[in-house]
C-alpha positions in Angstrom: -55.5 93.4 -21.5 -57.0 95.1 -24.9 -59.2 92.2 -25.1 -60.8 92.9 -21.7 -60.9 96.6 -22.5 -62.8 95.9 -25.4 -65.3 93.2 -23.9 -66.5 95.8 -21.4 -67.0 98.4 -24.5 -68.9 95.5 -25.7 -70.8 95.1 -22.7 -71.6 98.9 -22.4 -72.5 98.9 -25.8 -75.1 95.9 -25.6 -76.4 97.5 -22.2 -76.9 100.8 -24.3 -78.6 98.4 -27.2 -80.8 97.3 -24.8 -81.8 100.3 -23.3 -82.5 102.0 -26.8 -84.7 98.7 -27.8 -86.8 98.8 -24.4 -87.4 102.8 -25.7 -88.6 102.1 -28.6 -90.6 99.0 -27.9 -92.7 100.9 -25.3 -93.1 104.3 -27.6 -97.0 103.6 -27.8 -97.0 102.5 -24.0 -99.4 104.9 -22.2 -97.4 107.1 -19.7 -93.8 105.4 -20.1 -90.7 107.0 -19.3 -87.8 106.6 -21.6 -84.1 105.4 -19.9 -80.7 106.5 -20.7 -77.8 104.5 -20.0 -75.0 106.6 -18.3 -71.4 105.3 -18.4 -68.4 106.1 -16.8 -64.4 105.1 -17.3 -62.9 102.1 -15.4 -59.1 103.1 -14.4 -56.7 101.5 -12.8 -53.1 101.7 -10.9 -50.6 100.7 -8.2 -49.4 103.3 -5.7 -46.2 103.8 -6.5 -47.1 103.9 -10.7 -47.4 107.2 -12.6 -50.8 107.9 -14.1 -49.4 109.1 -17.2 -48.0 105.8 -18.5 -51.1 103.8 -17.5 -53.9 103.5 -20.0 -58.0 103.0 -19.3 -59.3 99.8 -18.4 -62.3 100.0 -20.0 -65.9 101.2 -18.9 -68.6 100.1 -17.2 -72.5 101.1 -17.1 -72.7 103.6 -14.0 -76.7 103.0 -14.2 -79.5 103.1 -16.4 -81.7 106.1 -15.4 -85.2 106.8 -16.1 -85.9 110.6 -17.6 -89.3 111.6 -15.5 -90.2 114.3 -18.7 -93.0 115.2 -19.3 -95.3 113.4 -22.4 -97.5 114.4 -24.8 -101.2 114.8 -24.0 -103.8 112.6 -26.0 -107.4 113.7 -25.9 -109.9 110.5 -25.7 -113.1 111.8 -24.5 -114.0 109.4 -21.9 -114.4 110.9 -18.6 -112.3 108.6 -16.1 -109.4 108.9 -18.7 -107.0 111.4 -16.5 -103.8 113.1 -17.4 -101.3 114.8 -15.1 -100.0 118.0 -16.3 -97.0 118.9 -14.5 -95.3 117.0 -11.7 -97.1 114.0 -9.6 -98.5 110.8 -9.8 -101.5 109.0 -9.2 -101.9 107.0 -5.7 -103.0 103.3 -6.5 -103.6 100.2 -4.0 -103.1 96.2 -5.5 -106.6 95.1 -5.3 -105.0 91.9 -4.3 -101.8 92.2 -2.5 -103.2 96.2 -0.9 -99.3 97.5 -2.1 -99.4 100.9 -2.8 -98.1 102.2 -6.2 -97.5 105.2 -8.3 -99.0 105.4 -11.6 -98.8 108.5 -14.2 -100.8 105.9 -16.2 -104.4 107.4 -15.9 -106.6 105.0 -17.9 -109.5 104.3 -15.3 -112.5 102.5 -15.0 -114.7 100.9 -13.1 -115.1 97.7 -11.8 -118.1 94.9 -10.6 -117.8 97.2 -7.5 -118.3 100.2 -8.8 -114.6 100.8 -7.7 -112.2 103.1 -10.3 -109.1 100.9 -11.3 -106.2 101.2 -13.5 -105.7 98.8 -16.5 -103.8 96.6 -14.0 -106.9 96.5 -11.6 -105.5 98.6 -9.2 -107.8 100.6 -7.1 -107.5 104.8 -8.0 -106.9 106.2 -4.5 -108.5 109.3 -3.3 -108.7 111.8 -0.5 -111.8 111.7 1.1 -113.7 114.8 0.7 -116.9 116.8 2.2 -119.9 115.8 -0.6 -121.3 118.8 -0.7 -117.9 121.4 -0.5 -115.6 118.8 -2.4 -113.1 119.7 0.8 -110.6 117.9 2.0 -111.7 116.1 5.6 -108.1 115.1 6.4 -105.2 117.6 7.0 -102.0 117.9 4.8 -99.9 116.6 4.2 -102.4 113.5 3.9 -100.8 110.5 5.7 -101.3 106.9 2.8 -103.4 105.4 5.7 -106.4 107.9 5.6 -106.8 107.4 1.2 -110.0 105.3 0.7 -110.8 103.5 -2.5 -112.9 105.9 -5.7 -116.2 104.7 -5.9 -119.1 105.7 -8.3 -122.1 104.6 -6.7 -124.9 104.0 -9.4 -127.7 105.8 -6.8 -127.2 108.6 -4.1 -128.3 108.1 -1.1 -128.2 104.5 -1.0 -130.9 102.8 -0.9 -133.1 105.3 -3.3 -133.7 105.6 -6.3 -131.8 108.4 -7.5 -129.5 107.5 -10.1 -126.1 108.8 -11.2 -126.4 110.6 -14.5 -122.6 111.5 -15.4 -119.4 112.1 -13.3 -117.0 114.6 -13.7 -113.3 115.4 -12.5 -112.1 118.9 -12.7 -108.5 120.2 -12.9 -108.1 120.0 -9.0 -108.9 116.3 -9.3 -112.3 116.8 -7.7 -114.6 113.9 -8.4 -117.9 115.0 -8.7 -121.1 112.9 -9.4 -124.6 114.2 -10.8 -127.5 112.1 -9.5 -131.5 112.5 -11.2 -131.8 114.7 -8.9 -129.9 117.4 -10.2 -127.7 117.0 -7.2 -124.3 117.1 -7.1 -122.5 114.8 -4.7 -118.4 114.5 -4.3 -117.0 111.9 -4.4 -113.7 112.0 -3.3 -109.9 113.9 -4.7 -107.3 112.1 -6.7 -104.6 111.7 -4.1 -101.4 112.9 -5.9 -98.0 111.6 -4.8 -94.3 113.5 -4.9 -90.7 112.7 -4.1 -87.4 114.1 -3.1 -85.8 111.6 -5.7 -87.8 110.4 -8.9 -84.5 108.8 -9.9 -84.8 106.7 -6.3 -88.1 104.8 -7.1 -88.3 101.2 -8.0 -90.0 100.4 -11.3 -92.9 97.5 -11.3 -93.5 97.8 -15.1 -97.1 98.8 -16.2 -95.9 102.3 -15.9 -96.3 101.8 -12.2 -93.5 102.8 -9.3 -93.4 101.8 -5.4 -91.3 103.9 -3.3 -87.4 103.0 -1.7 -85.3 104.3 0.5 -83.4 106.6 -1.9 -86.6 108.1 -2.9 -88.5 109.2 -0.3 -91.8 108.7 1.3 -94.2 109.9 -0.6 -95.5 113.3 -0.1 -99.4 113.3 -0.9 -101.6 116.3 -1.9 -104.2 117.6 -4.0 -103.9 118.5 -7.9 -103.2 122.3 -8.9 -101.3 122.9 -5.3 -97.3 122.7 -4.5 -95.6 120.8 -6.8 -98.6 118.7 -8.2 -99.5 119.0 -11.5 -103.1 119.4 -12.6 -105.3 117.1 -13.6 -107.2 116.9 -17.3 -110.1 115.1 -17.6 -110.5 112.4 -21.0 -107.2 112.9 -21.9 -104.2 110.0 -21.6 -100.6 110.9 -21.0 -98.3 109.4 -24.1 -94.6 108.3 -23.6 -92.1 110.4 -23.7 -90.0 108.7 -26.0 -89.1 110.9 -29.1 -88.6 107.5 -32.1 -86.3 110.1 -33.8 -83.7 110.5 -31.3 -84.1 106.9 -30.0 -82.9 105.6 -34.0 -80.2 108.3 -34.1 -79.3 106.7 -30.6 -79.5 103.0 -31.8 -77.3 103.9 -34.8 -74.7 105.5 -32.8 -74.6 102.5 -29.9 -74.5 99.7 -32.7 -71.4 101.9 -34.3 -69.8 101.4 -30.5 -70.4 97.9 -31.1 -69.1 97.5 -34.5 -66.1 99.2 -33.1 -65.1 97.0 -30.5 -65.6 94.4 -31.9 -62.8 95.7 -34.6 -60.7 96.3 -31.6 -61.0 92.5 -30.2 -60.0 91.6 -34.1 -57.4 93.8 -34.1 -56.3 92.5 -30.6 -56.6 88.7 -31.7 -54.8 89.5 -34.9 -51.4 90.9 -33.2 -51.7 87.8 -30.8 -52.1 85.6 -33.6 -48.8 87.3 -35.6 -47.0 86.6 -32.0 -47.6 83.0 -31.2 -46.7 82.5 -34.9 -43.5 84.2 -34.3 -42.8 81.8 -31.6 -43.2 78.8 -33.6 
């Protein structure tokens, strides 16, 4: 039985290995969220049997849970470049499957059709908005169906010839757009995204999240109100992984290792000594 007791330390111990290594692998991935590895005891014993003469079985990983913290903000400059301070997520649509997603990854630019997309080509969703007030036109909370796709066009109205000279996006996640002009037109509001359970969503790597049933539909909204974080314009949210803790965490889980792995030799040794006592 010691040598199954050990395999599952084993086991827990590689699963925590694993974890750690994923950690520390993504600590320059923009926006990624660190995992821990929770564990819990495996016991075991007839009905009639008195717990205090019956050791552990062992333990098994209870489930490996990603830590929604908050990560440092990195200034870049460029405009479209959005970070979430606080709570929320950004609202993105598959260009070529239409699945909605959650992002906190806000590297955007724009695409051949003068569309905003995420470094996976999603398309930035966005509430739409009155272009002069920069308003809401929808009531909240805003329903996924009524989002519409960002897009920058190059001259306002179309058909003229008054071009765009810069965009902005304030805290509120307003998109704004100033034309030759002088006018300024809006464009739309980042549509940000909450849950009842963080823990519930479903990760689809990329730093990107679709919703489940132990989450929670999403609850849409605008920056700066409720539980939504703000938005910063040319700034990028870093990981949240903290290298220091991660080695101190390696070292300890390849220590757990080591150990049963003594405990197995230890175990294999006392067989050994019995089946030579037999013969």
């Amino acid at each position: 039985m010691s040598f199954y007791t050990s395999l599952s330390g084993l086991k827990a111990a590689q699963a925590d290995l694993s974890t750690i290594s994923n950690n520390v692998a993504n600590v320059n991935s923009t926006a990624f969220k660190k995992s821990v590895a929770n564990f819990g005891d495996i016991f075991s014993a007839s009905p009639m049997q008195t717990t205090k003469q019956v050791a552990g079985q062992g333990v098994r990983v209870q489930s490996i849970a990603q830590q929604f913290t908050q990560g440092t903000i990195m200034t870049t400059d460029k405009t479209l470049d959005l970070a979430i301070t606080g709570e929320g997520f950004f609202t993105v649509k598959g260009e070529l499957d239409g699945q909605i997603s959650f992002t906190r990854n806000g590297a955007f630019a724009v695409n051949d059709d003068r569309n905003a997309v995420d470094t996976t080509g999603a398309l930035l969703q966005v509430i739409p908005v009155d272009p002069i007030t920069g308003n809401p036109t929808v009531p909240s909370p805003v329903p996924t169906a009524s989002l519409v796709n960002l897009n920058i066009p190059t001259v306002y109205p179309a058909g003229s010839t008054n071009q765009l000279n810069s965009v902005g996006v304030n805290d509120k996640g307003q998109v704004s757009a100033i034309y030759a002009d002088g006018s300024t037109v809006y464009l739309g509001s980042t549509a940000m995204a909450s849950f009842n359970s963080l823990e519930g969503l479903r990760q689809r790597g990329d730093a990107h999240w679709v919703e489940t049933i132990d989450s929670g539909n999403p609850v849409i909204g605008t920056a700066g109100q409720g539980s939504y974080g703000t938005i910063r314009s040319g700034s990028l949210e870093r990981s949240n992984v903290d290298i220091t803790e991660e080695l101190v965490n390696l070292i300890s889980a390849q220590r757990n290792f080591q150990a049963n792995s003594k405990a197995i030799e230890a175990a294999n040794t006392l067989t050994t000594t019995i089946v030579n006592m037999r013969n």
